[in-house]
LUMFINU-127220 format. One record per residue: residue number from 1; residue in three letters; x, y, z of N, C-alpha, C in turn. Coordinates in pm, whole numbers, plus 50000, padded with zeros to 5 digits. Layout:
SITE  num  residuo    n_x    n_y    n_z   ca_x   ca_y   ca_z    c_x    c_y    c_z
SITE  NUM      Ala      X      Y      Z      X      Y      Z      X      Y      Z
...
This chain:
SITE  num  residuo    n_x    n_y    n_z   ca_x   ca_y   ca_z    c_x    c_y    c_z
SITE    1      Unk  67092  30094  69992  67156  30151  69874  67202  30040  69779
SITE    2      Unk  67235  30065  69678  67273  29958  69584  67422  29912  69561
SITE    3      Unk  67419  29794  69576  67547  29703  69563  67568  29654  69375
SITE    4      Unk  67706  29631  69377  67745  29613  69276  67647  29523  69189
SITE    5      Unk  67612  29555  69069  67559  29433  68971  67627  29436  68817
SITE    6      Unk  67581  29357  68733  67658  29360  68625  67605  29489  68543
SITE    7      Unk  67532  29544  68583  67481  29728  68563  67608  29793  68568
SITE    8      Unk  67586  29848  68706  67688  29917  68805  67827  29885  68792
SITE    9      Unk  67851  29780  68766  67987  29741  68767  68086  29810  68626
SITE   10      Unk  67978  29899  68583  68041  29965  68495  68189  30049  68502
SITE   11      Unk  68171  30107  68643  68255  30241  68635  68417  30135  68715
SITE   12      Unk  68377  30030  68720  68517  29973  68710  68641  29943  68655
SITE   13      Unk  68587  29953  68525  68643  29924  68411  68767  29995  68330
SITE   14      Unk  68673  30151  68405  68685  30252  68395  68852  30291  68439
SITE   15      Unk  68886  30230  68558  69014  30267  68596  69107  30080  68583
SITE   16      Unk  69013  29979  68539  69117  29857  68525  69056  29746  68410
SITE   17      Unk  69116  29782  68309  69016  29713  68181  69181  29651  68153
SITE   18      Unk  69263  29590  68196  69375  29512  68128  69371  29405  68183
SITE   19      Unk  69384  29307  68144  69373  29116  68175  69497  29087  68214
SITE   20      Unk  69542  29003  68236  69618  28889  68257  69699  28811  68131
SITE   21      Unk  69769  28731  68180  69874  28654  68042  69836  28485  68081
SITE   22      Unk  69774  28430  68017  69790  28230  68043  69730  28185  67921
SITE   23      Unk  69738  28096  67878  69735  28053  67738  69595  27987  67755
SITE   24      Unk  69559  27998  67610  69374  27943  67621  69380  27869  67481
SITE   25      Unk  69316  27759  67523  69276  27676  67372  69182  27727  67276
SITE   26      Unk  69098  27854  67317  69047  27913  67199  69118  27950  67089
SITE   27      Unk  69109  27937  66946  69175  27969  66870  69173  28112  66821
SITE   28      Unk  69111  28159  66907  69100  28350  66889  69194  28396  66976
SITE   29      Unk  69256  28295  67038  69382  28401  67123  69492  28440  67032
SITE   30      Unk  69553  28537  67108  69650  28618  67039  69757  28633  67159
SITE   31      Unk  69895  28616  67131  69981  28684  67246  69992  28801  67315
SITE   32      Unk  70039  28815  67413  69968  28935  67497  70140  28991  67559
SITE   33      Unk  70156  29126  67484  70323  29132  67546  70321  29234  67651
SITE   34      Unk  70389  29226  67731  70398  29311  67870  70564  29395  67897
SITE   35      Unk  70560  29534  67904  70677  29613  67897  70640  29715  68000
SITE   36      Unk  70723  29727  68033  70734  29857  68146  70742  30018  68102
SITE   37      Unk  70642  30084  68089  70565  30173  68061  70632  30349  68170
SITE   38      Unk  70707  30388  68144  70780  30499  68276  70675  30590  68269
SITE   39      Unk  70601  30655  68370  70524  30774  68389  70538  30869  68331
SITE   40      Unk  70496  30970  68241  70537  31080  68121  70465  31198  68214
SITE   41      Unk  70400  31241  68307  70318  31312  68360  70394  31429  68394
SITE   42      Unk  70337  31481  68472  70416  31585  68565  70404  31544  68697
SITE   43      Unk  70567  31594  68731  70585  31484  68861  70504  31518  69005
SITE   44      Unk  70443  31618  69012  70415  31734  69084  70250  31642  69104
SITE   45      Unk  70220  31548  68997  70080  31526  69031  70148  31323  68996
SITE   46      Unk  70202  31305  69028  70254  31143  69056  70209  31071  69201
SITE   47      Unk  70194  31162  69281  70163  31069  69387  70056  31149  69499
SITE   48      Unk  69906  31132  69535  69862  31199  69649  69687  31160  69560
SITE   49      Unk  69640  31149  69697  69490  31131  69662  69386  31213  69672
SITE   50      Unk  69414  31325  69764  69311  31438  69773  69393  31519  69750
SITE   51      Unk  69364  31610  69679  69375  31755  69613  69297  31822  69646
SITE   52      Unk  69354  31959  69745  69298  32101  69744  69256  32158  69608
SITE   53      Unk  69123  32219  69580  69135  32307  69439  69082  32417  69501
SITE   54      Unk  69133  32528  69489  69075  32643  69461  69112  32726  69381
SITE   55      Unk  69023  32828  69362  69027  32984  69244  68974  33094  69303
SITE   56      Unk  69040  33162  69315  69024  33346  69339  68972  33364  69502
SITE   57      Unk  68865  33358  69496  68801  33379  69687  68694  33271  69730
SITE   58      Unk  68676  33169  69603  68549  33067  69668  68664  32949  69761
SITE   59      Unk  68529  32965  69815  68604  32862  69904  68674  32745  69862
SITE   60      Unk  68755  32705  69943  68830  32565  69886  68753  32425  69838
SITE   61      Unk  68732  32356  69764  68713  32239  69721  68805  32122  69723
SITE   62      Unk  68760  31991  69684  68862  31908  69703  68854  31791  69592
SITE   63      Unk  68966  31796  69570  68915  31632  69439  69023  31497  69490
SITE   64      Unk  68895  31401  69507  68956  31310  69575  68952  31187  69472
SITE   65      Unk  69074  31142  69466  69059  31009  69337  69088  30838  69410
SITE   66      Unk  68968  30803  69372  68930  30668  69408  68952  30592  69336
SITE   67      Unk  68888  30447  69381  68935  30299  69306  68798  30222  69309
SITE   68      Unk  68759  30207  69189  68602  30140  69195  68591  30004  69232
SITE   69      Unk  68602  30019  69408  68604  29831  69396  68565  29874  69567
SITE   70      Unk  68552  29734  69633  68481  29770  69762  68492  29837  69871
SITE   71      Unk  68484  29908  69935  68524  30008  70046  68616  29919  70156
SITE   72      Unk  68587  29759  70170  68675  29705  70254  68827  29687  70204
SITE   73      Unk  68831  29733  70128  68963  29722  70084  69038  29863  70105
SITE   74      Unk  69001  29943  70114  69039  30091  70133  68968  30162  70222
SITE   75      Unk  68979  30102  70344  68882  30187  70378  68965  30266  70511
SITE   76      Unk  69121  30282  70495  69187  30353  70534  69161  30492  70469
SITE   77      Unk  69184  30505  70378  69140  30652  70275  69006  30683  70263
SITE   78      Unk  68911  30601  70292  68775  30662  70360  68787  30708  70504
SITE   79      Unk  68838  30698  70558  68883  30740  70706  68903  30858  70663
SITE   80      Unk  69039  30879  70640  69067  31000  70571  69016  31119  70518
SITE   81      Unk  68928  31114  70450  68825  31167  70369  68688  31223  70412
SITE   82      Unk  68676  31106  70571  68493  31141  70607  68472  31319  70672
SITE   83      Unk  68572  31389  70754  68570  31515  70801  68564  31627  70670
SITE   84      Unk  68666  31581  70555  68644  31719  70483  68554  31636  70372
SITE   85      Unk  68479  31570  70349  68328  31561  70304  68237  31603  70355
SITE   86      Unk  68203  31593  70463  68106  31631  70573  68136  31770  70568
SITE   87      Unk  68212  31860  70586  68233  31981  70566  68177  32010  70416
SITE   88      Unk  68158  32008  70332  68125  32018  70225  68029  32067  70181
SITE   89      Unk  67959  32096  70058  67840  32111  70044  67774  32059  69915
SITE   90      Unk  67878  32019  69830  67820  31930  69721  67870  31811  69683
SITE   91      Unk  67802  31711  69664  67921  31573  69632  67947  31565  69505
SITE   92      Unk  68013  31523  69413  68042  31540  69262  68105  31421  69229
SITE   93      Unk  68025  31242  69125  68073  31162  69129  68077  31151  68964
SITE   94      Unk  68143  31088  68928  68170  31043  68756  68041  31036  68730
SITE   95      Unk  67939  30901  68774  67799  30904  68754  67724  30843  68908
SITE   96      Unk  67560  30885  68885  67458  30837  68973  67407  30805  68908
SITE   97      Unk  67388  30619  69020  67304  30472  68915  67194  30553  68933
SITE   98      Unk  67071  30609  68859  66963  30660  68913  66879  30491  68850
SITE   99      Unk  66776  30470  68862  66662  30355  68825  66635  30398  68664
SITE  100      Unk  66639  30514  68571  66572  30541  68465  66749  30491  68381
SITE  101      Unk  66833  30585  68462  66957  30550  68392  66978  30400  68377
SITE  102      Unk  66966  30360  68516  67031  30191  68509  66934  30124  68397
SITE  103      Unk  66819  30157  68373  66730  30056  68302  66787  30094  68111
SITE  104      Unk  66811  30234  68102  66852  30281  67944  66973  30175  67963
SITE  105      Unk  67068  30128  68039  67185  30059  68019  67160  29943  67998
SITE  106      Unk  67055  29885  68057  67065  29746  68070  66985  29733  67889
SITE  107      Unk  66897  29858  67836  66849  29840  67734  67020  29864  67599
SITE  108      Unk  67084  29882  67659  67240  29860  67588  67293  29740  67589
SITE  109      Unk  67301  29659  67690  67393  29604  67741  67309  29452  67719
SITE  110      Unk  67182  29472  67643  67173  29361  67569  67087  29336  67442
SITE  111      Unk  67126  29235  67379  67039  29233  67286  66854  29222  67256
SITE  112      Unk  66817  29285  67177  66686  29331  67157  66638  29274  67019
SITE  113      Unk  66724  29216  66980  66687  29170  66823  66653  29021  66795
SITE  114      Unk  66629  28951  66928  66662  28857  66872  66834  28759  66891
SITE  115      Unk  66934  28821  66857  67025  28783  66828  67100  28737  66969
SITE  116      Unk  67147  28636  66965  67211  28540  67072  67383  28526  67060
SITE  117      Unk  67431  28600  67187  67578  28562  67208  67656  28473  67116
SITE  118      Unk  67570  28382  67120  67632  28217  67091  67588  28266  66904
SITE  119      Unk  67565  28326  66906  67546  28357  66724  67641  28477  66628
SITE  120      Unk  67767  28506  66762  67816  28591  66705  67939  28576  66794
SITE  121      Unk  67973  28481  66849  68130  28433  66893  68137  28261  66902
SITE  122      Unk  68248  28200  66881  68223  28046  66916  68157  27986  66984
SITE  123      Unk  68163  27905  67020  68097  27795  67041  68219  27792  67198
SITE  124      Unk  68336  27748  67178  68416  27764  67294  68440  27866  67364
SITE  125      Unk  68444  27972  67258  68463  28122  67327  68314  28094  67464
SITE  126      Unk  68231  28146  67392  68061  28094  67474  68082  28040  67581
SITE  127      Unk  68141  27908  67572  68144  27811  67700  68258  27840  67800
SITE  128      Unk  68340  27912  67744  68463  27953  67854  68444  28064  67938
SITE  129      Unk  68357  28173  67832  68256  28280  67916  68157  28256  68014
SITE  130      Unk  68106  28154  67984  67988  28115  68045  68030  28046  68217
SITE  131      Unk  68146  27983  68179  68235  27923  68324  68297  28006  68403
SITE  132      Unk  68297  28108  68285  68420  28240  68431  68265  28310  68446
SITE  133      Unk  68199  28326  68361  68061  28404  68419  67930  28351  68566
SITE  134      Unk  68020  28216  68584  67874  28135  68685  67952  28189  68820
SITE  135      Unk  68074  28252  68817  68096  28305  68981  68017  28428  69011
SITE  136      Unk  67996  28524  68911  67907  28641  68872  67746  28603  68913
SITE  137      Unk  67755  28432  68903  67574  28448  68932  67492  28460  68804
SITE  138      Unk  67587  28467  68687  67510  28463  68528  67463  28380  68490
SITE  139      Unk  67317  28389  68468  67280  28223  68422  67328  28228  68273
SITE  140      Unk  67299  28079  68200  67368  28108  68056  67231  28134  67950
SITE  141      Unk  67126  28168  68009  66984  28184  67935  67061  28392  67955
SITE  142      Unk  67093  28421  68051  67141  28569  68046  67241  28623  67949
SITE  143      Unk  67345  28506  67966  67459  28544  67919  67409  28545  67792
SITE  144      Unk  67327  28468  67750  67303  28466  67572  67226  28577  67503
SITE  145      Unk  67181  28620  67636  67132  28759  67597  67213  28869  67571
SITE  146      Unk  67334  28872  67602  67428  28988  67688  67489  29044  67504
SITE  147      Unk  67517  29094  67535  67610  29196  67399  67777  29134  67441
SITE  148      Unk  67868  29125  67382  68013  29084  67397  68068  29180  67499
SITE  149      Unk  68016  29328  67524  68104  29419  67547  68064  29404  67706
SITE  150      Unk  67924  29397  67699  67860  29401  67855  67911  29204  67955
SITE  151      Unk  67972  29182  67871  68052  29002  67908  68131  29037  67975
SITE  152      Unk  68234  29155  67873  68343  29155  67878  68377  29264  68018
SITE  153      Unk  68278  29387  68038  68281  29451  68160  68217  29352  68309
SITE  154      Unk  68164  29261  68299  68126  29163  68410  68248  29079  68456
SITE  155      Unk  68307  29066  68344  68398  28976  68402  68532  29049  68464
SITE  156      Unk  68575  29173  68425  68628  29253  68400  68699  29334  68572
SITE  157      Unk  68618  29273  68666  68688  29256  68812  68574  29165  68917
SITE  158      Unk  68622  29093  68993  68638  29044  69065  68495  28992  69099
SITE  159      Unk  68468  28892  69122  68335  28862  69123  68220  28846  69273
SITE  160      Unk  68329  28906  69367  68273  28917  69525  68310  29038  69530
SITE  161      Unk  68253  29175  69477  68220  29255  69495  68168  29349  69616
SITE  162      Unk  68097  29421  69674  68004  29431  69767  68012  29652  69724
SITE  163      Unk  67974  29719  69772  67921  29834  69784  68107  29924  69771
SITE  164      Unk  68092  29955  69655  68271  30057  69589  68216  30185  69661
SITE  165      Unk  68369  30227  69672  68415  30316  69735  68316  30423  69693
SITE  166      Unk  68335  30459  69592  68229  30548  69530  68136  30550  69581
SITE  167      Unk  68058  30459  69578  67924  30425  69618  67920  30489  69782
SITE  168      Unk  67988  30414  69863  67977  30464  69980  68020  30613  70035
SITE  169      Unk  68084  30685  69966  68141  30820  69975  68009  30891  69939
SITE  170      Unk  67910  30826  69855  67761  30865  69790  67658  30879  69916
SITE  171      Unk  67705  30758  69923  67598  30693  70126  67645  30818  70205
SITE  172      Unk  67742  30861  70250  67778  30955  70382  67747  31079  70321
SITE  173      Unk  67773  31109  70183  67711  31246  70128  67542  31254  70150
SITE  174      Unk  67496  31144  70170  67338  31154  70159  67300  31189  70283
SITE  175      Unk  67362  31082  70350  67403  31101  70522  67381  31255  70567
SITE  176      Unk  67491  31320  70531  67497  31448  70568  67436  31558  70526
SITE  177      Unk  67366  31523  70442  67221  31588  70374  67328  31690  70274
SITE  178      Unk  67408  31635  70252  67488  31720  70101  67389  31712  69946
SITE  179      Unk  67433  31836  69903  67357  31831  69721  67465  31753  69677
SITE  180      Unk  67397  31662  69520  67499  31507  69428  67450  31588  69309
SITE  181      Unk  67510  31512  69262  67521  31535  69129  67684  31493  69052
SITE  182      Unk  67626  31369  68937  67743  31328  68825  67746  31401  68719
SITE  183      Unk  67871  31426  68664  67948  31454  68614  67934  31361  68462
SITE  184      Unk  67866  31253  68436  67845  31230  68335  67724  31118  68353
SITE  185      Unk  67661  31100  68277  67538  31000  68263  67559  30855  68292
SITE  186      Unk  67449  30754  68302  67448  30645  68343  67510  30614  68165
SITE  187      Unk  67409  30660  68094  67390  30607  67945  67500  30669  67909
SITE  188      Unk  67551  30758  67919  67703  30817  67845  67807  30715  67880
SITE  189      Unk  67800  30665  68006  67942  30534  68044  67873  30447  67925
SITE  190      Unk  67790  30393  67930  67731  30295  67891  67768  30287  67706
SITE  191      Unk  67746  30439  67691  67764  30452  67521  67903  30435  67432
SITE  192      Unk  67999  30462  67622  68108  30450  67546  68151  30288  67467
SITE  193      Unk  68136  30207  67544  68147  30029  67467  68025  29996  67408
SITE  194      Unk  67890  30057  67378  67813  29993  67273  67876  30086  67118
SITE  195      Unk  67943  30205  67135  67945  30260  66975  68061  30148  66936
SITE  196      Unk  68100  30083  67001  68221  29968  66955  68133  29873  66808
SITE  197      Unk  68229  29870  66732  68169  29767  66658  68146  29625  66717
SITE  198      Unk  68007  29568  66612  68036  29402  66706  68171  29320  66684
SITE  199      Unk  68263  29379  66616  68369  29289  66590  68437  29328  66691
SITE  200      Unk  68456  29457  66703  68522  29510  66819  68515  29470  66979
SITE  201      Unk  68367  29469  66948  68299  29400  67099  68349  29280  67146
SITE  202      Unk  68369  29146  66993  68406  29057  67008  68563  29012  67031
SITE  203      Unk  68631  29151  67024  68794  29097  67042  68819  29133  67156
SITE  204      Unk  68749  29211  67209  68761  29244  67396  68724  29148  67452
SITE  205      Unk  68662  29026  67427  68568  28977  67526  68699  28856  67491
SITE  206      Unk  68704  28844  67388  68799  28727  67321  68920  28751  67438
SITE  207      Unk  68988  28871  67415  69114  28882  67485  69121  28865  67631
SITE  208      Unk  68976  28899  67684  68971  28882  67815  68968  28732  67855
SITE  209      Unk  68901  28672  67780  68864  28538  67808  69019  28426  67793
SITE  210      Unk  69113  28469  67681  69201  28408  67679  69270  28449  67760
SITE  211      Unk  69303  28571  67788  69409  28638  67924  69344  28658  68058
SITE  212      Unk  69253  28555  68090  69251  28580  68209  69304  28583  68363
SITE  213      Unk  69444  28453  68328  69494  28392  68445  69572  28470  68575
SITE  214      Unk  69576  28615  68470  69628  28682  68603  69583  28801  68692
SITE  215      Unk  69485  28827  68658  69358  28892  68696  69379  28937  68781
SITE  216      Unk  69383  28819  68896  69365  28876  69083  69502  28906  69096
SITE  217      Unk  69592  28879  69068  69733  28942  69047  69758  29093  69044
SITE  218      Unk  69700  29107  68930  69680  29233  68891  69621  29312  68961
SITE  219      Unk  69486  29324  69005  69365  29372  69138  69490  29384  69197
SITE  220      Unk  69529  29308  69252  69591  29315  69436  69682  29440  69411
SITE  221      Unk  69770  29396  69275  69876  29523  69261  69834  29675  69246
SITE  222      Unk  69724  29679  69211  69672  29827  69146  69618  29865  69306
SITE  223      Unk  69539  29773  69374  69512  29791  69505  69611  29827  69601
SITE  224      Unk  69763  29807  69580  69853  29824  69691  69889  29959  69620
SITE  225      Unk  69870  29962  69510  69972  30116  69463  69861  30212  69491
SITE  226      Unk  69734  30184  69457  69620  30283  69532  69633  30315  69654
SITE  227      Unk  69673  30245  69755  69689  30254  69891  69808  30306  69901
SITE  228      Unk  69902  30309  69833  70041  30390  69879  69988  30537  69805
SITE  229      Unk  69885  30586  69783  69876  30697  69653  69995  30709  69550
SITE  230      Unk  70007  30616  69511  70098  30578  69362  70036  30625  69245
SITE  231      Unk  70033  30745  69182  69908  30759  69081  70053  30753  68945
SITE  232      Unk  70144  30803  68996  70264  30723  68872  70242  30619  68842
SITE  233      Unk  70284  30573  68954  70259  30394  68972  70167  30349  68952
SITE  234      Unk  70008  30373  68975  69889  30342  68860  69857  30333  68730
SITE  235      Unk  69909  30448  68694  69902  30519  68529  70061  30426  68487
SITE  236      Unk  70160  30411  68503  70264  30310  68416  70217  30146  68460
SITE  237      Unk  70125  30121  68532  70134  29959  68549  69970  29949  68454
SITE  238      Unk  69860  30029  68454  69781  30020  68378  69797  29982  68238
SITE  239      Unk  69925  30020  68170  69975  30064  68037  70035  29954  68006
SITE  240      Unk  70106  29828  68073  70199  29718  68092  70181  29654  68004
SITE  241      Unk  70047  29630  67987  69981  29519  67856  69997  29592  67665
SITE  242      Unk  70018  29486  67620  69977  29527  67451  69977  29385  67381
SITE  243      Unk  69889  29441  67250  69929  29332  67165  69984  29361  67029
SITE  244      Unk  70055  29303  66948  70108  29341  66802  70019  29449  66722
SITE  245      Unk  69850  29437  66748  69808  29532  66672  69746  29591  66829
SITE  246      Unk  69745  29681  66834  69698  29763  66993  69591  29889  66921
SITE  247      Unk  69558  29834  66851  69488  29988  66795  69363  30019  66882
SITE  248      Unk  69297  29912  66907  69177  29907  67003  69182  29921  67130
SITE  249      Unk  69285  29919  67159  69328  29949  67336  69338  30105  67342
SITE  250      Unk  69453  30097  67214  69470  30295  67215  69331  30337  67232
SITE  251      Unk  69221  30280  67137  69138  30331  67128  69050  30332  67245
SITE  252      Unk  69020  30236  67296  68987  30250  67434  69009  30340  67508
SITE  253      Unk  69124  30309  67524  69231  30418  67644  69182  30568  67616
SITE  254      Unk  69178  30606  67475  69131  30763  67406  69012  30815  67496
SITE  255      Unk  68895  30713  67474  68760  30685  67504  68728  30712  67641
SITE  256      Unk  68801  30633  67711  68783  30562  67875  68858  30710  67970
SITE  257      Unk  68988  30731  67916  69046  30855  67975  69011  30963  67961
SITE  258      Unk  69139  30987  67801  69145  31113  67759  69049  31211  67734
SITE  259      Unk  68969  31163  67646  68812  31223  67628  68756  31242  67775
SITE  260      Unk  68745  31139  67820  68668  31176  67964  68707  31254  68060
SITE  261      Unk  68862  31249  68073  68897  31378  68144  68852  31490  68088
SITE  262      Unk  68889  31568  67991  68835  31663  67926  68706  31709  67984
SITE  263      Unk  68618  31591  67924  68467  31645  67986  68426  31667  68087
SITE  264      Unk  68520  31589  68192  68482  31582  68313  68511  31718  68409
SITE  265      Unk  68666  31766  68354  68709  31866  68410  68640  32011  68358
SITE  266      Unk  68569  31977  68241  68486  32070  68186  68351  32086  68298
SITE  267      Unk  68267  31975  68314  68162  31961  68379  68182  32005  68534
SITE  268      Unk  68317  31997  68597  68339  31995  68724  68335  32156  68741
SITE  269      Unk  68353  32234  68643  68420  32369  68632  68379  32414  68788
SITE  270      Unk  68207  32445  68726  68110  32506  68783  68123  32533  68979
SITE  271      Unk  68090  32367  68975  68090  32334  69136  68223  32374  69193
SITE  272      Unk  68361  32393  69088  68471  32413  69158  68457  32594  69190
SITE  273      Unk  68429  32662  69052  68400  32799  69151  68343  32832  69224
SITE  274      Unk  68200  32752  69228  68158  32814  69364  68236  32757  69514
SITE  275      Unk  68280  32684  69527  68389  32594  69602  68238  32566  69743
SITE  276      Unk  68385  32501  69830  68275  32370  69934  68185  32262  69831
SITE  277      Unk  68314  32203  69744  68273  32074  69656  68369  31962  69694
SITE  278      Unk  68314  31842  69673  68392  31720  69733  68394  31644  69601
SITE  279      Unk  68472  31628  69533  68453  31539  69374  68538  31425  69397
SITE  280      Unk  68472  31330  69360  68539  31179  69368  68551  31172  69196
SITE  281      Unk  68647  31114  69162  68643  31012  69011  68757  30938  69047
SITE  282      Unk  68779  30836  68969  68888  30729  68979  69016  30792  68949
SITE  283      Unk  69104  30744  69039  69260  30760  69084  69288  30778  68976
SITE  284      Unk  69307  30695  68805  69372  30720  68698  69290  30828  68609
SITE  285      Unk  69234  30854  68656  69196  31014  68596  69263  31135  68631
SITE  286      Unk  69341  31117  68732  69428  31222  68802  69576  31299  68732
SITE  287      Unk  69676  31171  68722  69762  31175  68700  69788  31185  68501
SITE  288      Unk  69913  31270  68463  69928  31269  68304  69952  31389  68291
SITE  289      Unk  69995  31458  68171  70005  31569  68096  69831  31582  68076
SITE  290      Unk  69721  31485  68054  69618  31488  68017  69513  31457  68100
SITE  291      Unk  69575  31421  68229  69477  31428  68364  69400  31558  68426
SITE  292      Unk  69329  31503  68483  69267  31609  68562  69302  31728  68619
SITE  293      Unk  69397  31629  68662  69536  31796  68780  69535  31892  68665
SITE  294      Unk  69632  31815  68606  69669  31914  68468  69574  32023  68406
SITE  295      Unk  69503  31934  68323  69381  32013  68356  69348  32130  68384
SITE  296      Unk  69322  32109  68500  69257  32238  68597  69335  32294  68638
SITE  297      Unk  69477  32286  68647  69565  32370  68665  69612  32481  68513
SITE  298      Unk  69559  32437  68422  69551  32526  68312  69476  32602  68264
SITE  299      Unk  69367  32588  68322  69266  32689  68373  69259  32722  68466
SITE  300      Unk  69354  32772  68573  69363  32873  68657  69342  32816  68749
SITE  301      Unk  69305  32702  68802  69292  32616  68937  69445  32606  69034
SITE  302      Unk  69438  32673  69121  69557  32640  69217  69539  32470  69306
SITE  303      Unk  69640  32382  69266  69582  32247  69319  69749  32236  69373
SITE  304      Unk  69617  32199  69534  69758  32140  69643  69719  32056  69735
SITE  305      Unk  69837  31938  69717  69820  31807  69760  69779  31771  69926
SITE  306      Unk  69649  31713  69956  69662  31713  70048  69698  31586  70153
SITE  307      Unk  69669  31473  70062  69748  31361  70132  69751  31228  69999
């Protein structure tokens, strides 16, 4: 089955796109301020990782919220999880890398024109990317190919990777000869950071590159509050970061979440009435006035916590 690549490594981003604070001699940095963010949600969906859903007489379903990063790190809550999957009868993931999808992305995720990295950010920016990019395995004949945005999701967690949770919850669904099916496209993740302008492209990659120093800091923390099912505690430490103009983060955040919950809980409808569905999406899709729970509890979904 397939292990993380700078493809795939998409749906990471997805639940941890905020950097770090350390000062960079690029002259495109900008200060990076950090405040403590209190949970606005409903408290009722603040903490627990599998959720019962059901409606009227179909059978029960379950929505289980994950963390896109390697199964050895969690693989207490895959424990958890392997009996009422296997019971199941459909798996339901954000997306499946299929081979036609992964290839439309990679036809995103770089340039086709001609046009070279190094022709549309510094010269230092370039070379500082290019140094956090050689743990990734990026050569710099690649990187010069790459679009700013597809830089900026590579670098964007951890560079010893191996087969995410997701992924493997995918493996035991196949295992058990369960029906798959995502919830949104390879090319729909993908579309969300190419409609970015290239300027836009270029201040993500910028900010990442200057804020990188606290990175694994960060990982470890989102990793321990995942493991306590902290989805308060996910959703206010996600939020920690800003800068003087934040318009592009909001905007992000709009993009990456809000919108996507919506669709997602739209797309899930189906598989939830007929129930005996197992739906994975990432932990910070859960929690909010604008999460998932929520959600589906406003359309008539009875949701109860199951651990």
């Amino acid at each position: 089955m397939m292990t993380a690549s700078p493809v795939n490594r998409l749906a990471f981003i997805l639940l941890l796109f905020w950097t770090g604070v350390v000062p960079a001699a690029d002259p495109g940095c900008r200060p990076l301020q950090i405040s403590e963010t209190p949970y606005s949600g409903p408290d009722e969906y603040g903490q627990g990782l599998l959720w019962q859903v059901t409606q009227q007489d179909a059978p029960p379903s379950y929505l289980f919220g994950t963390i896109h990063v390697a199964e050895r790190h969690v693989s207490a809550q895959l424990d958890k999880v392997r009996d009422v999957l296997a019971g199941s009868e459909i798996f339901v993931m954000e997306a499946i890398f299929d081979p036609d999808g992964i290839e439309s992305l990679r036809g995103m995720m770089f340039f086709t024109d001609g046009t070279r990295l190094q022709d549309v950010i510094p010269a230092g920016l370039f070379a500082e990317t290019l140094a956090i990019l050689g743990a990734y395995h990026v050569t710099e004949t690649d990187l010069a190919a790459m679009k700013p945005w597809a830089a900026y999701l590579t670098m964007s967690y951890p560079a010893d990777m191996g087969v995410i949770l997701d992924q493997r919850l995918l493996h035991l669904a196949l295992e058990a000869g369960l029906d798959t099916m995502g919830l949104e496209s390879v090319v729909e993740q993908g579309g969300l950071f190419n409609s970015f302008s290239l300027d836009d492209q270029v201040r993500l990659l910028t900010d990442a590159v200057c804020h990188r120093g606290i990175l694994e800091e960060d990982f470890a923390k989102m990793i321990s509050l995942y493991a306590d099912g902290d989805l308060a505690g996910l959703s206010s430490y996600g939020q920690r970061y800003s800068f003087d103009d934040n318009t592009l983060y909001e905007t992000l955040t709009d993009r990456l979440l809000t919108r996507r919950n919506r669709l997602m809980t739209e797309r899930m409808q189906a598989a939830l009435e007929a129930g005996s569905a197992f739906i994975a999406v990432g932990a910070l899709h859960l929690p909010g006035e604008e999460g998932i729970l929520a959600l589906l509890e406003r359309r008539g979904f009875e949701i109860t916590r199951v651990f």
